[in-house]
N, C-alpha and C positions, 0 to 999 in steps of 0.2 A: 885495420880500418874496416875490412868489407872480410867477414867469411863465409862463404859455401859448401856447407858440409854434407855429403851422402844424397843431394838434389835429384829428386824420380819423377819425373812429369809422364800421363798415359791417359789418352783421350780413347776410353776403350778398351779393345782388345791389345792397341798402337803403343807401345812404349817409346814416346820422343827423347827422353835422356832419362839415363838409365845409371844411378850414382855419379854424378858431379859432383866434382870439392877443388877447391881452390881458395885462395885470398889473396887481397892486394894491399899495399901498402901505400902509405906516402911515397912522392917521389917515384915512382914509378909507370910505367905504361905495359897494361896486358892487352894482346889482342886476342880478336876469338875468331877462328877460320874454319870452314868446312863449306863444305855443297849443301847448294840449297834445300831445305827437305833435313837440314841434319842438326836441326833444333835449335840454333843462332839467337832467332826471333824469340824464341817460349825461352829461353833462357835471361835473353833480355826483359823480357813480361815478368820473370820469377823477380827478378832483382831491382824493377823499379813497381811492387806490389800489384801490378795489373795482371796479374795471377795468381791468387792467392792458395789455390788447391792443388797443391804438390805434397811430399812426403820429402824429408832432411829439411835441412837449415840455412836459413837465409840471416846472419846477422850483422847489422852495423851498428857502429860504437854508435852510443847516444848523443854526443859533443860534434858529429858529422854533419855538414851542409853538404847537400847532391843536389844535382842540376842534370836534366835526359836529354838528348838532342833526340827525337823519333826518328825512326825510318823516311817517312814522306813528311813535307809540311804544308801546312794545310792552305792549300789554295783561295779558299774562300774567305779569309781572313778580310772581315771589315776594317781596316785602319791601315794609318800609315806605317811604315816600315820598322820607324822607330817604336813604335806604341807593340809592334810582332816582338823585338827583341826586348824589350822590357816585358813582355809577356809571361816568361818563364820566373817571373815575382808575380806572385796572382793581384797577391795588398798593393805590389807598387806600382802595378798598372791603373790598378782601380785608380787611386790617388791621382797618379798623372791624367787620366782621362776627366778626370772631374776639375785639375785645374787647365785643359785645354778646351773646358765647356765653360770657363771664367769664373770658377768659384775659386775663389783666392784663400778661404779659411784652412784650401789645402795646402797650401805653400810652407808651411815650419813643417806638419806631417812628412812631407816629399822631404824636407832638409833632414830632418832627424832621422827618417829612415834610409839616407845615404842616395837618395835617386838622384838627384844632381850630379856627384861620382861617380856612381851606376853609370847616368849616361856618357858622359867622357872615356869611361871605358870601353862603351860600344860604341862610340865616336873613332878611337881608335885603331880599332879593330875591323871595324869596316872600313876605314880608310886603307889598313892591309888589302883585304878582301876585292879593293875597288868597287864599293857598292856606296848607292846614295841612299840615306835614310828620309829623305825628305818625297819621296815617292809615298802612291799607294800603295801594299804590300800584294791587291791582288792582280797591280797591272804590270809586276815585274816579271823576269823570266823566271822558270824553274832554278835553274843557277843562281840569281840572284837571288831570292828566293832564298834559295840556301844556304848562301853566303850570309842572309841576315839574322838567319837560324843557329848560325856556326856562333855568329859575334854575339849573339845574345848569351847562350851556353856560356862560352869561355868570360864575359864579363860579369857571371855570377860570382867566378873566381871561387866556385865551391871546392870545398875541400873531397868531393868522390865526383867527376863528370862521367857520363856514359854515353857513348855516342854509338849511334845504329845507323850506318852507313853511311857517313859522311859524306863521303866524295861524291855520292850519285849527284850528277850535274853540274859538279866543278868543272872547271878550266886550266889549264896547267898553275894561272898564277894564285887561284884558289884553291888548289893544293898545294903549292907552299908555301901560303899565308898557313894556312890551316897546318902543316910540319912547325914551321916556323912557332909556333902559336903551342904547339904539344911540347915541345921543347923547353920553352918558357916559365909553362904551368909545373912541369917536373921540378924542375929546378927551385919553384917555388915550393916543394914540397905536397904538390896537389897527387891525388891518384886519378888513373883513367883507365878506366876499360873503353878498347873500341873495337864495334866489330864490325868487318870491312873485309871486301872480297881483292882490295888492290893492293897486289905483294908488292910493290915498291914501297909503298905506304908501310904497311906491317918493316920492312926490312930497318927503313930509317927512322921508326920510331918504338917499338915492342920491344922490352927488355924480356918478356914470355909472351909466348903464345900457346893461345888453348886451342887443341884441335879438337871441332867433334865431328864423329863419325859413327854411325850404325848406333845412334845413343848413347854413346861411349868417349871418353874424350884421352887425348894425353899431353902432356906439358913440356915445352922445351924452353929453356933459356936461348933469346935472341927472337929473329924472326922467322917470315917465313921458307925462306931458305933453311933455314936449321930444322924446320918442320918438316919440311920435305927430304931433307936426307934423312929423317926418322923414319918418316914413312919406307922412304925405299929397303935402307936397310932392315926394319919390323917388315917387308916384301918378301927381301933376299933370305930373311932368319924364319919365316914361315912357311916358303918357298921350300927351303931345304930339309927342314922340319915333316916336311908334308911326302917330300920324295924318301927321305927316310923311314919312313912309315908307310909308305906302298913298297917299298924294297922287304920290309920286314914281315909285312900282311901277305907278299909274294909268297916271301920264303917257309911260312909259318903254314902256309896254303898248302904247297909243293912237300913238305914234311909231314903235317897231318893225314894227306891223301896218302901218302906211303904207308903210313903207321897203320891207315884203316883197313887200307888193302892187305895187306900182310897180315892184320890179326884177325878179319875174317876167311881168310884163305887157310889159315893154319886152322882155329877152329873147327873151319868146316871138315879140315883134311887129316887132321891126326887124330889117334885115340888114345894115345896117352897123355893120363891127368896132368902131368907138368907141364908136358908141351901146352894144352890149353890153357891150363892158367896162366903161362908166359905170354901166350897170343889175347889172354883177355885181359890180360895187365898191360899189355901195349895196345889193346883198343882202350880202353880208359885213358890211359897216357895219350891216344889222340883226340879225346874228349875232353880234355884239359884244354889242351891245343885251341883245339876250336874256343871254349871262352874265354881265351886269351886274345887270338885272332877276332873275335867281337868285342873286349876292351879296345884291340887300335884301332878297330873298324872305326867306334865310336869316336876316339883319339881324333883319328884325321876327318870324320865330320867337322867338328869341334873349329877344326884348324880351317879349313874347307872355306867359310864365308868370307874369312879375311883375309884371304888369297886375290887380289884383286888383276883381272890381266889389265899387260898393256898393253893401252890402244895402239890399234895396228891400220892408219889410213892406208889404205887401199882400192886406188879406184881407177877404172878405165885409164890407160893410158892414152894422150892424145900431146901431140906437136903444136907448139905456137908459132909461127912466125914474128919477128918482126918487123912492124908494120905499125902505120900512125892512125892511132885513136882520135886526135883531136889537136889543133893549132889556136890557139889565140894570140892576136895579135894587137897591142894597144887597147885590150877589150875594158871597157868600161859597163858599170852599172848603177843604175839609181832604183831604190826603193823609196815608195813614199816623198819622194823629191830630195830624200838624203843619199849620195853618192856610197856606196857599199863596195864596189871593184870602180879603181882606177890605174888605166892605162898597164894592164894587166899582161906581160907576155908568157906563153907556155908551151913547150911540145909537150905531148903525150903520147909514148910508144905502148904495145904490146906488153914487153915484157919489162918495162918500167914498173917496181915496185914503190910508190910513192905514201909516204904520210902527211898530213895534214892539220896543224896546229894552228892556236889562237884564242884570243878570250871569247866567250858565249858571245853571242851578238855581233862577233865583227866581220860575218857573213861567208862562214866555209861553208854552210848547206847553198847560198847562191854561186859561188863560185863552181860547184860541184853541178848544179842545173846549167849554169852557162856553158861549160866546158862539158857536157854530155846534149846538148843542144833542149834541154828540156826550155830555157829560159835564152828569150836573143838579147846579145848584147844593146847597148842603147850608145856605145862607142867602139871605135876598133870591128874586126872582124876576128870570126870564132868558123873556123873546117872540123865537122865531126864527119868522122868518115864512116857511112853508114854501110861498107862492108864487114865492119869488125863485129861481132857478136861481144854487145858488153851489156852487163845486168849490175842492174841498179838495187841496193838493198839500202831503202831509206828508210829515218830512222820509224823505229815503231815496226817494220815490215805491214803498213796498212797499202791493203788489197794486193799484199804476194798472195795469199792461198785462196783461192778463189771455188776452193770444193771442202766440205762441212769435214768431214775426215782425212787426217792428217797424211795417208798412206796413196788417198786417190790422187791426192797433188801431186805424187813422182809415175805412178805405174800410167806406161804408151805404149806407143808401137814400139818404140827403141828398144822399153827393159821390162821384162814380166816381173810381178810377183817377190818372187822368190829372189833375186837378183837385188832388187831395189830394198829387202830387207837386209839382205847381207852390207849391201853400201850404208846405207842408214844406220846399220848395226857399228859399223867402224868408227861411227863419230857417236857413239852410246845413244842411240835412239834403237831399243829394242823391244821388242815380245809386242806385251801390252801397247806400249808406248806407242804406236804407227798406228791402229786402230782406233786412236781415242779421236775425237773431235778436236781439231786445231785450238781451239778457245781453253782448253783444258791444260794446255802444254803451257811449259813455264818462255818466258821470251827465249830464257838460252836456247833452251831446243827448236825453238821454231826458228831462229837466226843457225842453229845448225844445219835445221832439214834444208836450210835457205842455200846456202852455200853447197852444201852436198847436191841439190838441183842446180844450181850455175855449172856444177862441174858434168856432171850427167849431160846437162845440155851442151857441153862442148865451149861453155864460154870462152873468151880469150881476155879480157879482162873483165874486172869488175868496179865496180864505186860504194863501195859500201861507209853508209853515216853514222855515226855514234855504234857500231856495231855492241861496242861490251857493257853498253849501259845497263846496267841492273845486271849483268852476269856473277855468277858466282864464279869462284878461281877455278874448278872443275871445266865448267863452260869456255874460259877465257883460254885456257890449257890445250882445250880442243879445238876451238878456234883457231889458237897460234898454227895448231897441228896443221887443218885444214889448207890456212894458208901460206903455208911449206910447202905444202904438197898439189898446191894448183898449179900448174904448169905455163900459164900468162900471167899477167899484170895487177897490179891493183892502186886506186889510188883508195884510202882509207882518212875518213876524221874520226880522231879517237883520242883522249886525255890518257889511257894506259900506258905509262910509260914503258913499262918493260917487254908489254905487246909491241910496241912500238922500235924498241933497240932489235925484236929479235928478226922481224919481219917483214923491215922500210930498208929500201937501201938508198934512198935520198928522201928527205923532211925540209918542209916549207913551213913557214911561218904568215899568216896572213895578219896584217893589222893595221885600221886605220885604212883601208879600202889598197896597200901598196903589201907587195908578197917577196919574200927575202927567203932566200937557200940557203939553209944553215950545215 
């Protein structure tokens, strides 16, 4: 259905993929994984022609319908919800907007070209979803939003869909409408490529996954799991590869220098002609040596890049007590005159590791301001105990960094220089990277240097909102790491499931303003 053959894209000097090949079939789901920065995007652009100046081959059968889901959807979108998911038909839109301006000549058009069916499908689809189409498209939330995005895609019912990041802004139950939904279309014989940084996602729906990295990709049957013990194992086999090769550049070193030594000592010291041609046949014989020993030199370059270490968190040791963050009690809240928390009870210890679930909208960011005293309740009573050092990383992180370069927001009195590079360096914020202007940095790493500062400052707990939003699985990796290895609490809202299993050790449920311990 879809081939990829020999794909080079290079803006420059910059070579972003570097030979790509692949294809996908019927029935099938490929996903495509890597860190951000490792061509995802330009590869999704090659394949739905909004790229057209690369080098290999991009073909699909002629008899193929494809339908794109984009990265972001577009906010500013005049019309209603339904007229967004019939969007992705350019003709059927048209048509439908002309008979919602009461020109009726279009009504047999709209029948003959299926838009009536069309919409039942997105009728049902969003009914999965939990989304209303009868809204404006641009007074919904991002999530919804995106939810309207998803049902429109999948009710093209094309035969090639491509989705570019689906999940950013779902909710649990709009990731498994959207599973649910992948499932369906297989079955029907449809193909999908999607690419998406959520390895649960990849795990229960990717029959392959394409990894790219350093412009380079490789393929494994299954998900991301099985991509990940490639990687480790393509680690451990060049890992080995590499020590074998400093063992041999050792030894070939340690031999040479004998050989050299020896044939200019005899040279210099004997006069008979056999001795020295023996001592100059064995300096030749160690000038061999040597461009041998600059073959493997070269060898373990070669190997040297894709050597990757692992990260090794490492930071200040310090003790938490426990001790109480925060009490509500019967606490209630209204926004807007609609009730959002009711009769709400909670402790909050120190070293309470908490998660935080629920569909968009049914108000964890208030729950999270009540229970850190930002927002007072409007029933019940809320004790936040203003001994405990607890840092707030709300979403977006607007006005954590509060200094134009990225390096001056950690160096104090506490830690010079050179110290606060090494910490930063642990959670892959290195060289260049510290010196650039905050604004430059992708959110993972600014949600890193974030975290990496709560700990520096001694936090004892933390609150962090939508933390993995827009993370690459890189980012989300090190994230988990981070939060291992903080030594107090945290309460977290986050739709990452498997961030979630590794790192909560109690999970709430908020819905419908009443909150359940699951």
């Amino acid at each position: 259905m879809l081939q990829v053959h020999d794909l080079r894209v290079s803006y420059g000097a910059v070579t972003v993929l570097d030979g790509i090949s692949f294809s996908l079939h019927g029935g099938e789901a490929v996903a495509v994984a890597g860190a951000n920065g490792s061509g995802k995007t330009t590869l999704m652009k090659c394949l739905t022609g909004e790229i057209a100046d690369y080098e290999g081959g991009v073909a699909l059968d002629r008899s193929v319908t494809s339908a794109c889901l984009p990265q972001e959807s577009p906010v500013d979108f005049d019309g209603s919800a339904m007229e967004r998911a019939l969007s992705f038909d350019a003709e059927l839109v048209r048509v439908y907007r002309g008979i919602q301006a009461g020109r009726h000549e279009f009504y047999q058009d709209y029948y003959e070209s299926g838009g009536f069916v069309l919409e039942d499908r997105i009728r049902a689809y969003a009914a999965n979803f939990g989304v209303e189409l009868e809204q404006r498209y641009r007074s919904m939330s991002r999530g919804q939003q995106r939810k309207v995005d998803i049902a429109g895609v999948l009710a093209m019912d094309a035969d090639l869909m491509l989705f570019d990041e689906p999940l950013n802004y779902l909710d649990i139950r709009g990731i498994t409408a959207f599973e649910e939904a992948i499932g369906l279309a297989k079955r029907r014989g449809r193909a999908i490529l999607i690419v998406s940084h959520d390895r649960e996602l990849i795990d229960n729906v990717a029959d392959r996954t394409i990894y790219l990295e350093r412009g380079s990709m490789f393929s494994v049957q299954g998900g991301y799991s099985t991509a990940l013990e490639h990687k480790e194992r393509d680690f451990h086999d060049r890992s080995e590869r590499a020590r074998a090769l400093r063992k041999k550049i050792s030894s070939l070193q340690e031999a040479m220098r004998r050989r050299m030594a020896w044939g200019a000592s005899r040279e210099n010291e004997t006069i008979d002609s056999s001795s020295r041609r023996l001592a100059a046949k064995v300096t030749r014989g160690g000038k061999v040596m040597e461009r041998r020993l600059e073959r493997h030199r070269a060898a373990l370059e070669d190997e040297k890049p894709w050597i990757e270490k692992k990260v090794r968190l490492n930071f200040p040791p310090y003790e938490v007590d426990r001790r109480l963050v925060a009490r509500m009690e019967s606490a209630g809240k209204q926004l807007g005159g609609k009730p959002v928390l009711e009769a709400l009870d909670l402790v909050v210890e120190t070293r309470d590791r908490i998660a935080l679930l629920g569909p968009n909208g049914v108000g964890k960011t208030t729950l999270l301001n009540v229970m850190t005293g930002k927002l007072p309740p409007d029933a019940g009573t809320v004790y936040c105990n203003s001994n405990v050092r607890v840092g707030y990383l709300t979403q977006g992180l607007a006005g954590f960094y509060d200094r134009e370069i990225f390096l001056d927001n950690f160096v104090d009195d506490d830690y010079g220089e050179s110290e606060v590079r090494q910490y930063l360096g642990a959670a892959r914020l290195k060289a260049d990277k510290v010196v650039r202007p905050v604004r430059t940095l992708s959110y993972g790493e600014r949600m890193r240097g974030a975290i990496v500062k709560m700990i520096l400052k001694r936090m004892e707990f933390l609150v962090l909102d939508e933390p993995t939003t827009h993370l690459d699985i890189e980012s989300v990796e090190v994230l988990e790491g981070l939060l291992e290895s903080f030594p107090g609490g945290f309460a977290v809202v986050s739709h990452d499931r498997r961030l979630i299993a590794r790192v909560a050790d109690e999970v709430f449920i908020l819905d419908e303003g009443r909150m359940e311990k699951l």
